[in-house]
C-alpha positions as CSV (number, residue, x, y, z in Angstrom):
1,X,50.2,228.1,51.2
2,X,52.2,231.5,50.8
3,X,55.7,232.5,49.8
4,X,56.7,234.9,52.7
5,X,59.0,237.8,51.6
6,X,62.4,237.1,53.4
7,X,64.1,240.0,56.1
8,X,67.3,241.0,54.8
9,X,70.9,241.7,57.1
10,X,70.2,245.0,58.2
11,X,66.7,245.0,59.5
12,X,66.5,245.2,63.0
13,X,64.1,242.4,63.1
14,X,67.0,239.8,62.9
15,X,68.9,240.6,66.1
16,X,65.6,240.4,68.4
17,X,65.8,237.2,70.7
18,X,62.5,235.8,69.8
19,X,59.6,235.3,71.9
20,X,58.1,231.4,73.3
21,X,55.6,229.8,71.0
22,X,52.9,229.4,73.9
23,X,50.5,227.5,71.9
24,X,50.3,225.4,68.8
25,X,47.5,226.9,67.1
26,X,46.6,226.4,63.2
27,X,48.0,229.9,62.8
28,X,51.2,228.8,64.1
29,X,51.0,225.9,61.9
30,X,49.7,227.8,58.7
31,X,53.1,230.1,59.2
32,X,55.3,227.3,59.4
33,X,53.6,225.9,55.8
34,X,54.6,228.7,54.4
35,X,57.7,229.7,55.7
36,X,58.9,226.0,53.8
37,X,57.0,226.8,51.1
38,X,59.8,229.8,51.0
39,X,62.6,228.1,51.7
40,X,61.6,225.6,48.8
41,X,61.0,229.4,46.7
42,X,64.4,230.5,47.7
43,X,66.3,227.7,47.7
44,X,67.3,227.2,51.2
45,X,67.6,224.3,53.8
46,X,66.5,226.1,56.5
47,X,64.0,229.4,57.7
48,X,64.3,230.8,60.9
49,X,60.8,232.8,61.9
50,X,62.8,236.1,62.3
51,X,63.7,235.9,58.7
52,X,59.8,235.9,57.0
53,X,58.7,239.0,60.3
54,X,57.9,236.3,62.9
55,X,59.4,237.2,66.4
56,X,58.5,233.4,67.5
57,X,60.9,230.8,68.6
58,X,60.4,228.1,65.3
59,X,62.1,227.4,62.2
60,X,61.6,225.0,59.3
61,X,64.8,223.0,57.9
62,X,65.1,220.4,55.3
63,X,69.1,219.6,55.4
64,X,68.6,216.8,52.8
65,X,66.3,218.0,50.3
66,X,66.6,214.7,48.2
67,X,64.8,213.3,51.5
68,X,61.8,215.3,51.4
69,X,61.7,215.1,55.3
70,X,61.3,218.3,56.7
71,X,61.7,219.6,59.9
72,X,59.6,221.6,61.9
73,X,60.9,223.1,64.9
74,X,59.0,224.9,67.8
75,X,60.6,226.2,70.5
76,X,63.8,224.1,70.0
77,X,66.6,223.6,72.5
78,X,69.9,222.6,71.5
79,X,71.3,220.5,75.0
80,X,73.9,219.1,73.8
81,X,77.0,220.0,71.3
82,X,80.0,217.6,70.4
83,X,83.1,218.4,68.6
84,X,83.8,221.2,66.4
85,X,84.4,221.3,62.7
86,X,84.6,224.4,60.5
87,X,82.4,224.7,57.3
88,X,80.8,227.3,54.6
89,X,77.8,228.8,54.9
90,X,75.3,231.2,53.3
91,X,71.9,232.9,54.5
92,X,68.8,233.6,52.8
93,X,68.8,237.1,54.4
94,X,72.4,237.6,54.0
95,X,72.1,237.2,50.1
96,X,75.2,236.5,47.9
97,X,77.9,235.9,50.4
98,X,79.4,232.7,52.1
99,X,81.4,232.2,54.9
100,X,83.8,229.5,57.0
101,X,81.3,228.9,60.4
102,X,82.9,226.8,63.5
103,X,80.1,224.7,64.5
104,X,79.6,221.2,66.6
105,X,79.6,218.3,64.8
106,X,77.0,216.7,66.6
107,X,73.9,217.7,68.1
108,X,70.9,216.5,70.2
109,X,68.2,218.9,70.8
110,X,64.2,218.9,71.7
111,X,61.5,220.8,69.7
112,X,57.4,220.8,69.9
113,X,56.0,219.5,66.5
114,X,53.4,220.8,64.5
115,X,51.0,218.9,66.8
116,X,53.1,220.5,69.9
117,X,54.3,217.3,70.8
118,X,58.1,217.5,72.0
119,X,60.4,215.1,70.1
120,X,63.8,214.6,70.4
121,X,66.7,214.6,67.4
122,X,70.3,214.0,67.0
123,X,72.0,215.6,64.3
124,X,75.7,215.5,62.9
125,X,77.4,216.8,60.1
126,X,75.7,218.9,57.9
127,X,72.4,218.5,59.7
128,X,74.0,219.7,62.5
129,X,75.2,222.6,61.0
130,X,71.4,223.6,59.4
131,X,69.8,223.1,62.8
132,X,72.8,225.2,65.1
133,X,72.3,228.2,62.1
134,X,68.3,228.4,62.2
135,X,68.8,228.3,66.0
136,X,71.0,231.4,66.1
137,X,68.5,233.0,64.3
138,X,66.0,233.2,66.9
139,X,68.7,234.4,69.2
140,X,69.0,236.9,67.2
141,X,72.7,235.6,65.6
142,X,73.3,236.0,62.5
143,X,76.6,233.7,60.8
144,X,78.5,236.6,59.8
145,X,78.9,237.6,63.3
146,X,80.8,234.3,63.5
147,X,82.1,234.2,60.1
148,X,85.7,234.0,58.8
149,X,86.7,234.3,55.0
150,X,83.1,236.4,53.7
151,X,83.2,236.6,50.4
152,X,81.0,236.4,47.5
153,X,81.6,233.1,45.4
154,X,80.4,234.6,42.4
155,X,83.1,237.5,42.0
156,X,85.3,235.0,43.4
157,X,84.6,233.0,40.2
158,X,84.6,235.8,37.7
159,X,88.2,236.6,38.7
160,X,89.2,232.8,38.0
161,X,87.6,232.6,34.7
């Protein structure tokens, strides 16, 4: 497959609501390939289709790496949130900054497979946090528009040191 170059903050692109996947074709599946091959590039538990130029509701998420189980999303809804639990985030098209993100601390939601079957997952935790931030993306959210305490970790370090 491909590494997809990743939109940054401040391309339009990334506060477009995306559009319905209609169909699960092998193109849809080919761009979901690569868009983990990307996040595995970059580094990242989770790529929303806005951030690789795709205006389609899916995103890819691996929230436990060490698993190797990774998640493809298509035309997810999130239907259910419980509790509420601050925690630090980062963004592959927000490069080089962090922030503290209030999100639930569980989740169930429904998604279409690679196969365009529907499936159903409960999340918590971390996991729930991975799967809430790829879903704002295709809303067109990014998590500095909920973000508290931005700042870059490594100047934050430098000045310790």
């Amino acid at each position: 497959m491909a590494v997809r170059n990743i939109v940054k903050k401040g391309d339009d692109i990334l506060r477009k609501k995306c559009r319905e996947v209609t169909e699960v074709t092998d193109r849809i599946r080919i761009t979901m390939e690569d868009m983990a091959d990307t996040m595995h590039a970059e580094l990242g538990v989770g790529l929303a289709a806005p951030q690789v130029g795709v205006m389609r509701r899916m995103f890819v998420a691996e929230p436990k790496p060490e698993s190797g189980n990774i998640y493809y999303m298509i035309n997810p809804e999130i239907y259910h949130r419980e509790g509420s639990v601050p925690g630090e985030e980062g963004c592959l098209s927000v490069p080089g900054l962090v922030g503290t993100v209030e999100r639930p601390e569980k989740i169930k939601m429904k998604a279409q497979d690679l196969e365009g079957n529907w499936q159903d997952y409960e999340f918590e935790g971390f996991e729930a946090r991975v799967m809430c931030h790829e879903y704002d993306h295709l809303e067109g959210i990014l998590y500095t528009d909920k973000a508290s305490n931005i700042h870059d970790p490594v100047l934050d370090y430098e000045e310790e040191v």
